[in-house]
Each structure stands twice: as structure tokens, then as C-alpha cells.
N, C-alpha and C positions, 0 to 999 in steps of 0.2 A: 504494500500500500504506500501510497505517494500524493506529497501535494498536489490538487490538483484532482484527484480520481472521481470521480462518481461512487456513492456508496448510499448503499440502503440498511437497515438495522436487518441482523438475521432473525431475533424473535421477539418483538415487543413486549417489555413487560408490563404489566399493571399503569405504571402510572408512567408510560411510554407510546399510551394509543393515538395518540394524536401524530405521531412520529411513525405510526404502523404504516407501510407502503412506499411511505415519500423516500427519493433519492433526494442526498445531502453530497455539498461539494468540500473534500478535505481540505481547508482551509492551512491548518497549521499542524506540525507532527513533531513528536518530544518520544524518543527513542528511553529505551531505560537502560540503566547504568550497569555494565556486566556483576559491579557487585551491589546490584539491588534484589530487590526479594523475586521481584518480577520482573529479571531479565526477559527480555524479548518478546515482553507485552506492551507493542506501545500504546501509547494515549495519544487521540486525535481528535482537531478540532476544527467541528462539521457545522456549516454553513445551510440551514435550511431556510430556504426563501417559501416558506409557504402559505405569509399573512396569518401566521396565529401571533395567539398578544397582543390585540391592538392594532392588528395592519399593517404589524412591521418584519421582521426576518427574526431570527434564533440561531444564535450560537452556541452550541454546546460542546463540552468533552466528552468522546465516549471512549473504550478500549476497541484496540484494535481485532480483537475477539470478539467484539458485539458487534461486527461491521464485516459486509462482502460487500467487495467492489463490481458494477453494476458496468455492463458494454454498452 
């Protein structure tokens, strides 16, 4: 995964239904540290334009486990 991808959630949780379906653009990516607990889980942060909140866009961090990149 790379700045830049297309990515959608692979399984929405509970309080993620609003985020169920929509492709997000990976915005920003923060690799983890070889000696962190969670080597080679990165965190990415996706870019959804989809007008929720107010009419505006959403930012969030997810793992890069909770994310497949979308063609």
C-alpha cells in the first residue's frame, strides 16, 4: 500500500457503517518501527470525500490491515 492508492475498509465495524462500501484515497502512510510491537502494521491516513459531517470530507487513521487497495 502507497500514497496515493484507492482503498476501501475490508469489514466495517459497528461504529464504521457509514465508511461500509466507500473507496478512500491514502492520503498519508507512517511505516512502524522494526522495534515496535507492531512491526509491519502500518497506519494510514485515508481521505474520504463522501459529505458526511456537515458536507465536508473525513480524515481518518486506519491500519493497514483494515484496508484493501481497490483497481
Amino acid at each position: 500500500m502507497k500514497v496515493g492508492d484507492a482503498v476501501k475498509l475490508k469489514k466495517a465495524k459497528a461504529y464504521q457503517l457509514a465508511l461500509d462500501g466507500l473507496v478512500g484515497i491514502v492520503v498519508e502512510l507512517v511505516s512502524t518501527a522494526p522495534n515496535d510491537v507492531r512491526y509491519g502494521e502500518d497506519i494510514c491516513r485515508i481521505f474520504w470525500g463522501h459529505g458526511l459531517f456537515g458536507g465536508g470530507v473525513d480524515k481518518s487513521w486506519r491500519r493497514s490491515s483494515e484496508l484493501e487497495v481497490v483497481a
